[in-house]
N, C-alpha and C positions, 0 to 999 in steps of 0.2 A: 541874059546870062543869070545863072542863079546864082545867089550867093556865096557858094560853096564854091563854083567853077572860080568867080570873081576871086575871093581869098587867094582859091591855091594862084592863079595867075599872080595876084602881086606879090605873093611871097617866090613866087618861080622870079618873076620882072627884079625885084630887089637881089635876090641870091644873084644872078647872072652879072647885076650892076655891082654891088662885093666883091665877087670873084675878079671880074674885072681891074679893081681898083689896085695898084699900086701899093704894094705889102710897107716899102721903104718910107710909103709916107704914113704909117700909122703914129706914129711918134709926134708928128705936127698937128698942132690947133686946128679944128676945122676954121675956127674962127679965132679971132682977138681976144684975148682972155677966154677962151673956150677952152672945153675938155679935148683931150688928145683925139686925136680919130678913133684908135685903139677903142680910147674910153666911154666913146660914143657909142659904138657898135656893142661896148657891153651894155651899155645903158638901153638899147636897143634889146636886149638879151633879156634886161632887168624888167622892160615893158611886157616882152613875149610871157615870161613867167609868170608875170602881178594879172595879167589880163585872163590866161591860160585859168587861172582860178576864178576871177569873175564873172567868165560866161563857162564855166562848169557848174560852178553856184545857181549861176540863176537858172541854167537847163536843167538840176537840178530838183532846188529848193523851190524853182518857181518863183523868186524873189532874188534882191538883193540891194546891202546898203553897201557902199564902194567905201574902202576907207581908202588914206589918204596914205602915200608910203612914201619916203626921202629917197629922192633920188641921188642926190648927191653921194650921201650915206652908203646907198646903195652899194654906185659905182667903186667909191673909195673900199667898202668892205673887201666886193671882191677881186678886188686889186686886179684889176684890168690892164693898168697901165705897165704891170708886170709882164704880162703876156705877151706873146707875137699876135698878128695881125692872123694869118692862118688860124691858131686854135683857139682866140674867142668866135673868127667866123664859121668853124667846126661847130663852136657851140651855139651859135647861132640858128646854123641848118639845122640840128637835130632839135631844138626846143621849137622853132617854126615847122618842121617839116609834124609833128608831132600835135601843137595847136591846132595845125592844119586838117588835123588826121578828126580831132574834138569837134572842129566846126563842120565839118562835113557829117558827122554825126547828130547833128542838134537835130532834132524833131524841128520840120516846120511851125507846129504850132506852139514852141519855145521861145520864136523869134519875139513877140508880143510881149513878152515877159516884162515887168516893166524893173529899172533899173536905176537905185536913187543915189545919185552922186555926191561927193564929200561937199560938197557946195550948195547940197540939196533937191539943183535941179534933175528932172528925172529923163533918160532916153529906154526905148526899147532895146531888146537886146540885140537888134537885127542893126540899129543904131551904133549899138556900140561897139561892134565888129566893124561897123564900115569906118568908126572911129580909129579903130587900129589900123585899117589899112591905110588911111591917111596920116596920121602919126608917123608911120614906116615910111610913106612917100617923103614925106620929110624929111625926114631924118638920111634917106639914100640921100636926095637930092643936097642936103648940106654934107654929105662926103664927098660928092661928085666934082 
C-alpha cells in the first residue's frame, strides 16, 4: 500500500472510530488527571495543524528544523473544553481530510527529505508522516 492510500485509511479508520464515540462523554477524563476527551480531540486538531506545516516545509523547502510547540497552551488557548464533542470533531474532519489532501500530493522523491527534530534527532519525511499516523492511533485508542 502506498503511503498515501495508508494516511487516507487511518484517518478514514480514526473518523469512523470519532464518529462512533459517545458525544455525552466528552466532558470526562480519558484518563486520571487527563484532559477532557473534548480536549484531547482538540489537541488532536492542534497535532493535525503543527504537522500539516512540517511536511508542507519540508516538501517544500526541501528541509526542515521542527520546533517545539506547548501543547497544553495549545489546547487551553483554543478552548476546547468549551466546545461540544460534534464541532471540534467537525473540525477535526476538515483539518485531516485536507492534510490528507497535502500528503497525497507530496512528490515521491520529497519522502527522503530529511527532517531535524527539536531534540535533534533527524527522521525522513515519509517517517514522519507514518509518525502521525501513529500518534492518531493513539490517541483514538485512548478515547476508546
Amino acid at each position: 500500500m502506498t503511503l498515501p492510500a495508508e494516511f487516507r485509511l487511518a484517518i478514514s479508520n480514526a473518523h469512523a472510530a470519532l464518529a462512533a464515540m459517545d458525544p455525552a462523554r466528552a466532558r470526562q477524563s480519558f484518563r486520571e488527571g487527563g484532559w477532557l476527551r473534548v480536549e484531547l480531540l482538540g489537541h488532536m486538531i492542534d497535532s493535525c495543524l503543527y504537522n500539516h506545516v512540517r511536511f508542507l516545509t519540508a516538501a517544500n523547502a526541501r528541509s526542515l528544523n521542527v520546533a517545539r510547540y506547548d501543547q497544553t497552551s495549545s489546547v487551553q488557548l483554543h478552548g476546547y473544553a468549551e466546545l461540544d464533542w460534534e464541532e471540534v470533531l467537525d473540525y477535526w474532519c476538515i483539518h485531516n481530510e485536507l492534510l490528507t489532501r497535502l500528503v497525497e500530493h507530496i512528490p515521491q522523491e520529497a519522502y527522503a527529505v530529511e527532517c531535524r527534530l527539536e531534540d535533534g534527532t533527524t527522521m525522513r519525511l515519509d517517517e514522519l508522516i507514518r509518525d502521525y499516523i501513529r500518534h492518531l492511533e493513539h490517541h483514538v485508542a485512548q478515547l476508546a
